[in-house]
C-alpha positions as CSV (number, residue, x, y, z in Angstrom):
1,X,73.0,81.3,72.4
2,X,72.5,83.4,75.7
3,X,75.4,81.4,77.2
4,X,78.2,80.6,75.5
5,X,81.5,78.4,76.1
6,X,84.2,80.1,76.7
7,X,87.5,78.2,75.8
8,X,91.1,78.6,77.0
9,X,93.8,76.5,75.9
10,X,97.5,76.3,77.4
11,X,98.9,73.1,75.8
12,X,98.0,70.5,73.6
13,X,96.8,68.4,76.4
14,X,95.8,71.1,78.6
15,X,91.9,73.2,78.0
16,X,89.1,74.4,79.9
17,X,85.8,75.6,78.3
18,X,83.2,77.2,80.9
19,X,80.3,79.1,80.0
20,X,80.0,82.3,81.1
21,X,77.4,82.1,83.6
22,X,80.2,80.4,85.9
23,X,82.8,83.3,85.4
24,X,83.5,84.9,88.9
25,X,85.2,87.7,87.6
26,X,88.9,89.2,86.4
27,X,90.7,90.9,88.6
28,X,94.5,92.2,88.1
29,X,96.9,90.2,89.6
30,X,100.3,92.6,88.5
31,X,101.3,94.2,86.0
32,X,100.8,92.1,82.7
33,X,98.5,89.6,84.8
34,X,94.9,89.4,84.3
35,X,93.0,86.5,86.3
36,X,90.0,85.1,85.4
37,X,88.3,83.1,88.1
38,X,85.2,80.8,87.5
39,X,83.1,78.4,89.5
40,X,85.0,75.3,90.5
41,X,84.7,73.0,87.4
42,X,84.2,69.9,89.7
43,X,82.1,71.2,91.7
44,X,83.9,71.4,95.3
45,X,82.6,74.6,96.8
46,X,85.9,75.1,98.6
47,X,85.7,71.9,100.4
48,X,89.3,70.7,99.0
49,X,90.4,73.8,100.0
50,X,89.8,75.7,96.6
51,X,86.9,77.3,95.6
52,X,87.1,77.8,92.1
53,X,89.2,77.9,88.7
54,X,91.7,80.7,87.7
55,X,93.1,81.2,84.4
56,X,95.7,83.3,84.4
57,X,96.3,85.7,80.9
58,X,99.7,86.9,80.0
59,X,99.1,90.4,78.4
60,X,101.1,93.3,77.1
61,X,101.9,95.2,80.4
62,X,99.6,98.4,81.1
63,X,96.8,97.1,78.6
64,X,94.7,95.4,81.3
65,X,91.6,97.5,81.1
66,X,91.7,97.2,77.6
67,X,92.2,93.3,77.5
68,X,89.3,93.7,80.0
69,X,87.1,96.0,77.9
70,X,87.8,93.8,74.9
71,X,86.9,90.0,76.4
72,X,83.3,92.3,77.8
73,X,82.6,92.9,74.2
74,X,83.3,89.6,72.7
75,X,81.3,87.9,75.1
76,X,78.4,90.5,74.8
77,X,78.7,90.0,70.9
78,X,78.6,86.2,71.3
79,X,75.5,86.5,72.9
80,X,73.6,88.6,70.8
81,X,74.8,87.4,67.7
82,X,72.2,84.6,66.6
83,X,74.8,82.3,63.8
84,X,77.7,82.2,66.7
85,X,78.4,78.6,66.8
86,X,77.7,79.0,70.7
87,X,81.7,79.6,71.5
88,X,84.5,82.0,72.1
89,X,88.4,81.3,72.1
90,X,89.5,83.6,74.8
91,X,93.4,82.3,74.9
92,X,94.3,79.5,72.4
93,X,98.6,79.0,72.9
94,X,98.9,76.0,71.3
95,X,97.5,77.7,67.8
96,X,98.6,81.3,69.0
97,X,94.9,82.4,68.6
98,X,93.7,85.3,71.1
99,X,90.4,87.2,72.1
100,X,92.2,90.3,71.9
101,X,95.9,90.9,70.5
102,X,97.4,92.1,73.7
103,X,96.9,89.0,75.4
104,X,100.4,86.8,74.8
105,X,99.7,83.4,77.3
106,X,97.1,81.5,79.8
107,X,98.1,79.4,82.2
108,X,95.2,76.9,84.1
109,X,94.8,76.5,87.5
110,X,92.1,73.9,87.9
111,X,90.6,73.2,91.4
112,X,91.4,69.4,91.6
């Protein structure tokens, strides 16, 4: 799989699952507050006056490069590795399951 999903969950009623050609990049948005933005998932283009997706990850303070160095690898190892079932969990809350153990929460923000 040269693309896998990636999947982010906040509540029981609450996921989004991109793959990873559509991620924009992660940025630092304070301390303890890594954003991941992604290509709009319905497809606005900024016309609704949002552009794209942002999940926001709740991580230990000061660990952001390595929360950053650590969802790098798992998505490079999804892709090379042949029997991957064609996903990755980045931030599960709901069954407190996490790409990386520094990373506490997400929290959607879904252009709408």
């Amino acid at each position: 799989m040269t693309d896998p999903i990636l999947i982010f969950i906040d509540d029981a009623d609450d996921a989004a699952a991109y793959p990873v050609s559509r991620m924009l990049g992660m940025t630092v948005a304070a301390n303890g507050v890594i954003k991941m933005q992604f290509e709009s998932s319905i497809g606005s283009g900024g016309t609704d006056g949002a552009s794209s997706d942002i999940l926001a990850l709740t991580v230990t303070e000061d660990t952001e490069l390595v929360v950053f160095k650590a969802i790098a690898e798992a998505i490079e190892g999804a892709k090379r590795n042949m029997s991957n079932l064609g996903y990755l969990v980045i931030a599960d809350d709901v069954n407190s399951t996490y790409v990386h153990a520094n990373i506490t929460a997400v929290a959607l923000t879904i252009d709408s």
